[in-house]
C-alpha positions as MATLAB code, in Angstrom:
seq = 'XXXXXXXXXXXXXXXXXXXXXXXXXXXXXXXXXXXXXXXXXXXXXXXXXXXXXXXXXXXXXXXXXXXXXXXXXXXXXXXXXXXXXXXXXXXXXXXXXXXXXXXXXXXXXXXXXXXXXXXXXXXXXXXXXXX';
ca = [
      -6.182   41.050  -58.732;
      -4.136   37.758  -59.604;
      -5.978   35.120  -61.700;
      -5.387   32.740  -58.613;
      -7.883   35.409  -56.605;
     -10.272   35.755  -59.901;
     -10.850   32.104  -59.795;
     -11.356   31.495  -56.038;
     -14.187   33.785  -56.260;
     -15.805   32.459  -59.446;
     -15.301   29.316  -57.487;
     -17.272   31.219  -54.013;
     -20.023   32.244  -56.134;
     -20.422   29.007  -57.881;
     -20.706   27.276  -54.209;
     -22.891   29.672  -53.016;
     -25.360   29.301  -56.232;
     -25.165   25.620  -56.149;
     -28.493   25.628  -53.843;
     -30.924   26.785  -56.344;
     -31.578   23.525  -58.680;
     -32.161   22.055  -55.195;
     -34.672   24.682  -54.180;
     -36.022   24.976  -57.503;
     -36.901   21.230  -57.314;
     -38.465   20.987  -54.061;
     -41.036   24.018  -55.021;
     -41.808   22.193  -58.269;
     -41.835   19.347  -56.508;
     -44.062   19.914  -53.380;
     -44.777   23.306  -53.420;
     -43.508   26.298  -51.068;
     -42.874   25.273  -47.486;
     -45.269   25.087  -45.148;
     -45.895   26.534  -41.604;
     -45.598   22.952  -40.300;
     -41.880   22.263  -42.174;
     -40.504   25.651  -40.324;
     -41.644   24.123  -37.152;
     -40.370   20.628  -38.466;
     -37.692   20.492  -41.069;
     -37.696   16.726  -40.900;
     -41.248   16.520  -41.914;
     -40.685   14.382  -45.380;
     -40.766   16.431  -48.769;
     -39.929   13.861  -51.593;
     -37.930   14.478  -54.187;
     -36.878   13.350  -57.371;
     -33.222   11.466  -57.988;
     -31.819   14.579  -59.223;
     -33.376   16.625  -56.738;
     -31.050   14.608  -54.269;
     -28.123   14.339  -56.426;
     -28.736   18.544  -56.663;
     -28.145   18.343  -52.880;
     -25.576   16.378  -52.684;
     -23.659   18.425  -55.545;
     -24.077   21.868  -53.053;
     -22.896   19.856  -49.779;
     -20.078   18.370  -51.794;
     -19.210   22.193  -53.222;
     -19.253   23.528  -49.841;
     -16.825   20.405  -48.555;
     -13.993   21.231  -51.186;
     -14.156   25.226  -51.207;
     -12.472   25.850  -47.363;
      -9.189   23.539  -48.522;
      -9.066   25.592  -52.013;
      -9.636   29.157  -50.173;
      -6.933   28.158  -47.701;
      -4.567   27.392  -50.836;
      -5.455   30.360  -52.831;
      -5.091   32.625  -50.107;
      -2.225   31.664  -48.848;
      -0.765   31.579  -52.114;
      -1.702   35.360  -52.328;
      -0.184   36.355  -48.687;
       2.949   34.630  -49.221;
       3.863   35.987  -52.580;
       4.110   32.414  -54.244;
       1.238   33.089  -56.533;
       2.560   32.545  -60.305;
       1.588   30.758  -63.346;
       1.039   27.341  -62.131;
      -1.201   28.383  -59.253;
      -3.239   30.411  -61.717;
      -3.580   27.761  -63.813;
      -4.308   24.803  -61.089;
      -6.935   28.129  -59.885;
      -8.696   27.841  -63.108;
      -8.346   24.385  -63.067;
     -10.613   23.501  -59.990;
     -12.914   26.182  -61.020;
     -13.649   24.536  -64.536;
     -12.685   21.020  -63.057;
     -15.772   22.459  -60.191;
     -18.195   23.464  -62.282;
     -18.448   20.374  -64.777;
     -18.416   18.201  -61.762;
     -21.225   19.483  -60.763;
     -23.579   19.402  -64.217;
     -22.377   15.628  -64.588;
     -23.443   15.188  -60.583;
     -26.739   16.671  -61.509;
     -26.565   14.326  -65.235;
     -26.295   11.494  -62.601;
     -22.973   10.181  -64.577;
     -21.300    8.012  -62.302;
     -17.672    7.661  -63.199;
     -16.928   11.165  -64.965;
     -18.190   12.490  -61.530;
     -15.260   10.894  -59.950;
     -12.453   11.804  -62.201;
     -13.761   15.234  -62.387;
     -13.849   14.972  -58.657;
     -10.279   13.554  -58.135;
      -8.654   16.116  -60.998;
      -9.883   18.667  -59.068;
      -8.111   17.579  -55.891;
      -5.075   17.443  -58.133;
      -5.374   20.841  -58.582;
      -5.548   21.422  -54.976;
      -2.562   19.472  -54.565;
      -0.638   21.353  -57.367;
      -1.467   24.935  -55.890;
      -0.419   23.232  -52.765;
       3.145   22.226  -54.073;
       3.768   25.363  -55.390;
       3.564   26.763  -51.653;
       5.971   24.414  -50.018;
       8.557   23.755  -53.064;
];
């Protein structure tokens, strides 16, 4: 398995694992559901600030992981997997995961440059392909 493939899914299992601080704070929070919130999920269940930001880090994860599959994978069918897309590959995964514990922190400005660096790494797996 290339390191390009290792990291997209370190990177898939960090996505799907990013909904658990959100779930954990809504039970500590308010408690298991309800009947009435699987008949209404809009019924209100407050949450802390970094409840929300918690939410808002696993939307976010799932927004950027199709565009960085895509990448990887096509990296992989096409042959042009090498050094540099390994690296931008581990990159976005590290660039990923501290992104989201300073989204979570509630640390406005290292959230976006950990944000944008990571798109750089999309953008460097991407030149790789079409170079």
């Amino acid at each position: 398995m290339t390191t390009d493939l290792k990291y997209l899914i370190y990177t898939a299992i960090l996505t799907a694992s990013l909904w658990i601080p959100y779930i954990v704070c809504q039970v500590t929070t308010n408690g298991p559901l309800q009947p009435a919130n699987y008949v209404d999920p809009a019924l209100p269940r407050p949450v802390p600030s970094w409840g929300h930001r918690a939410h808002r880090v696993y939307l976010n994860a799932i927004e950027v992981f199709a565009p960085f599959a895509a990448l990887v994978v096509v990296a992989h069918l096409t042959g042009k997997a090498n050094a540099m897309t390994a690296l931008w590959s581990a990159s976005f995964f590290w660039l990923r995961l501290a992104h989201a514990v300073v989204y979570w922190a509630g640390l406005p400005y290292l959230r976006t440059i950990l944000f944008t660096l990571a798109f750089v790494a999309e953008l460097g797996i991407f030149w790789e392909l079409i170079k």
